[in-house]
C-alpha positions in Angstrom: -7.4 7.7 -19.7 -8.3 4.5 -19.2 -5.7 2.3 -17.9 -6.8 -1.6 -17.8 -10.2 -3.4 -19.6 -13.3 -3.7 -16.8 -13.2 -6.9 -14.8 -16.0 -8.9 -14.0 -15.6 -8.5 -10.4 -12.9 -6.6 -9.3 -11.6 -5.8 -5.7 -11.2 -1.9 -6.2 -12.3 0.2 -9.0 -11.5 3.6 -10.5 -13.4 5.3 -12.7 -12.4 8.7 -14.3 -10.6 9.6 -11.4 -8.6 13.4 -11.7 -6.8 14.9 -9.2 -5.8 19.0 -9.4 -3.4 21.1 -7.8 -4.7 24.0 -8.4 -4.9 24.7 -12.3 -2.5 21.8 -12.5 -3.4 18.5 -12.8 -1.8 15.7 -11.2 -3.4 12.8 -13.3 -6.8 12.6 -15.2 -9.5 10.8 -16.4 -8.1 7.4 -15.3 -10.3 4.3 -15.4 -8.6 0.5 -13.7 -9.7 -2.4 -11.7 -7.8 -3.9 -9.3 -8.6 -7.5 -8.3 -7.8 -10.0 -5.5 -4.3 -11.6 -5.7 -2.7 -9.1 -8.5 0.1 -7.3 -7.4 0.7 -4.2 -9.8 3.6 -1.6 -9.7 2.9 2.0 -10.1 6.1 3.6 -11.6 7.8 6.9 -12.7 9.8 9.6 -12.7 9.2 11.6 -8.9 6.6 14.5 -9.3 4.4 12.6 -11.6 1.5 11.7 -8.7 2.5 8.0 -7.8 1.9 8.3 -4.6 -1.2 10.7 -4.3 -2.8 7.8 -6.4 -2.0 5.4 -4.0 -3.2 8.2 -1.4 -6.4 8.5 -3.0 -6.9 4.6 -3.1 -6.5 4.5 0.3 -9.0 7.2 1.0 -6.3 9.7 2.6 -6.4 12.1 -0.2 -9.5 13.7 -2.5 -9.9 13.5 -5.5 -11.1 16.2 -7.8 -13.4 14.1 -10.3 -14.4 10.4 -10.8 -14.8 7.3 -8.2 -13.4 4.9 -6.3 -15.4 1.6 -5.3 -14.1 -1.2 -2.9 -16.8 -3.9 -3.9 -19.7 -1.9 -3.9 -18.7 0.7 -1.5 -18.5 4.5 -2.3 -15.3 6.1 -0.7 -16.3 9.2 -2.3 -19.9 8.6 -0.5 -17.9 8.2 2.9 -17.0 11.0 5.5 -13.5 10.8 7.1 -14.6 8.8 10.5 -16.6 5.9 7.6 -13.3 5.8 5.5 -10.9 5.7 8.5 -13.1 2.4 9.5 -13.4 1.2 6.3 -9.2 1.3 5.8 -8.6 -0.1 9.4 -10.8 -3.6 8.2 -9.6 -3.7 4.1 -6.2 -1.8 3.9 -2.3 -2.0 4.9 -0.5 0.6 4.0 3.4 1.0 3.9 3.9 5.2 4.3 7.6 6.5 3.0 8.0 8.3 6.2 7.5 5.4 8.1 4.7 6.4 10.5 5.6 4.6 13.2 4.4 6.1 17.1 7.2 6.8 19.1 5.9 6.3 22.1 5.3 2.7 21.5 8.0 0.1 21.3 8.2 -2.3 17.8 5.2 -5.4 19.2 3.5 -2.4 19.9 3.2 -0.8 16.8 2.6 -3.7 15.1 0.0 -5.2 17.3 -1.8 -1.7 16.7 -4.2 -2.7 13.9 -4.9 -5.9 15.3 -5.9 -3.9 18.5 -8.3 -1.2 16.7 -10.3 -4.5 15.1 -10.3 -6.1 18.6 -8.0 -9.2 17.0 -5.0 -9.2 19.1 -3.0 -11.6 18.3 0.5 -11.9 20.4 1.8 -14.9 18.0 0.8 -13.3 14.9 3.0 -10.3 16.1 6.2 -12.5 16.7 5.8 -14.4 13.1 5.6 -11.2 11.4 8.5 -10.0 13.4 10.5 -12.8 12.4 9.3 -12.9 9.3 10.7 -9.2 8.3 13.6 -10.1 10.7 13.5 -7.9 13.4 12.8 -11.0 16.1 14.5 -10.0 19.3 13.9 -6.3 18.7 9.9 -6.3 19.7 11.2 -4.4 23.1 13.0 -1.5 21.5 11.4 2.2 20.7 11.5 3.7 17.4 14.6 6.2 18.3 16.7 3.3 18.7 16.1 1.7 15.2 17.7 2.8 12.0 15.8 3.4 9.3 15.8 0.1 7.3 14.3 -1.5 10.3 12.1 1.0 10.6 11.2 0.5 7.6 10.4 -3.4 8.2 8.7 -2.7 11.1 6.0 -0.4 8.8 6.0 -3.4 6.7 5.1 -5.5 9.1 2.3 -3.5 10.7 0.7 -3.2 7.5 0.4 -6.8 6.9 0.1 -8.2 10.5 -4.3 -8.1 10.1 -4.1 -9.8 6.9 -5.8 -6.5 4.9 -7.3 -7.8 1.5 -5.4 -4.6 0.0 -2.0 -3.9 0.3 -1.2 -0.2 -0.8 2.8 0.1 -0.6 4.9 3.5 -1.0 8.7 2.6 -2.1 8.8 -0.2 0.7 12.2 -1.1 -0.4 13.5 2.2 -0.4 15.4 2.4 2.7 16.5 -1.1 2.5 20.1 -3.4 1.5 19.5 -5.2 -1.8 19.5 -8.6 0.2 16.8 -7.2 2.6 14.9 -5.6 0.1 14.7 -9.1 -1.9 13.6 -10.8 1.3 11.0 -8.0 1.8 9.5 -8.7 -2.3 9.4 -12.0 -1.2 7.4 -11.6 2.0 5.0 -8.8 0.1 4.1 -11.0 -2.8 4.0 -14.5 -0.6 1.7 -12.6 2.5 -0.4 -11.1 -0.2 -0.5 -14.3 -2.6 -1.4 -16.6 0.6 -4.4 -14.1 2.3 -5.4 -13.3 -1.9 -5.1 -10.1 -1.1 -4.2 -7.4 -4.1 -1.0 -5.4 -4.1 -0.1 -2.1 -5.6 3.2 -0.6 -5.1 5.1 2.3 -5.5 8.1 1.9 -6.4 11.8 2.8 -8.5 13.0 -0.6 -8.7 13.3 -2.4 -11.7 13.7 -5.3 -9.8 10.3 -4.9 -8.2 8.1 -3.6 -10.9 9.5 -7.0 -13.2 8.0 -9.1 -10.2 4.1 -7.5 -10.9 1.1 -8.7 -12.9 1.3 -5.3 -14.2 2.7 -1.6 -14.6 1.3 1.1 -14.5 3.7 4.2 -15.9 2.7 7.4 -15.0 4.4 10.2 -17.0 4.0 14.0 -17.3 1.5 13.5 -20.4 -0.6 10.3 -18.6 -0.5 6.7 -17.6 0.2 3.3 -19.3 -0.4 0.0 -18.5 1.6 -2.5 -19.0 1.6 -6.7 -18.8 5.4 -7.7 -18.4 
């Protein structure tokens, strides 16, 4: 199903991408472009593949048919040590589980990415720790966090090296209403002022009415839609 017209020059690309469980599939035939500086919500009812799309746009899943081009690079092309480089430079991904180490305390995990591209950045850290507001926490470990903060700090990390695709999993799902308003704001600001693109996952109303676009994925396939 194809999903958006071709763009001239488009960040990301998929072409007839399918993705099977099994004799099931998850979602089929799907064609879209995503360019720099669009944020577009992905939304639906759970079970539906949200967030194995945004898995296989982030080269963490496979995919069963069709391909996926950043530019003119082939993830499909790409073994799982070339994709795990190519996501460290281009992507920032926000997990629902958090994936935070626990063994590292919160300027820690955020300085991570900025450490595997040799770009560490101590002041970078502390704005983005203000900016989700978790300054004066930077000491603490994981354990001693709840899980909206957690939650912020995941946010954080995955904008903290400036990545010119932002791939985001219910960010706000853990999150007060005031904090998860602040949070849209930072999302849509970091990834408006680096041009990044954006795609979230996401329940919220509130968020998907803030996109360039939505996509719906049902049971029977995928629209997109221009608010």
């Amino acid at each position: 199903m194809t999903t958006s017209a071709p763009t001239a020059n488009p960040l990301m690309s998929l072409r007839g991408l399918t993705k099977r469980y099994g004799d099931a599939v998850v979602f089929g035939d799907v064609d879209m472009d995503v360019c720099a500086g669009e944020f577009i919500a992905v939304v639906g009812e759970s079970g539906v593949g949200k967030s194995t799309l945004l898995n296989c746009m982030a080269g963490l899943d496979t995919w069963d048919a069709g391909t996926i081009t950043h530019r003119t690079a082939d993830l499909g092309r790409m073994d799982d040590k070339a994709r795990a480089i190519w996501r460290r430079s281009h992507v920032g991904f926000v997990f629902q589980a958090f994936h935070v180490l626990p063994h590292l305390d919160v300027a820690q995990n955020l300085a991570l990415p900025l450490m595997l591209l040799n770009q560490n950045d101590p002041a970078r850290v502390q704005a983005m720790l203000q900016a989700v507001g978790l300054e004066g926490k930077s000491a603490r470990l994981p354990q001693e966090l709840s899980g909206g903060q957690l939650q912020r700090v995941a946010i954080a990390r995955a904008l903290v090296h400036k990545p010119p695709l932002l791939l985001a999993d219910e960010p706000t799902g853990n999150l007060d209403s005031e904090t998860a308003a602040r949070i849209m704001d930072l999302l849509v600001a970091q990834t408006r002022e680096n041009g990044a693109a954006l795609v979230l996952v996401t329940h919220s109303e509130q968020a998907a009415a803030r996109a360039n676009r939505v996509l719906r994925l049902t049971a029977s396939g995928m629209q997109l839609h221009t608010p």
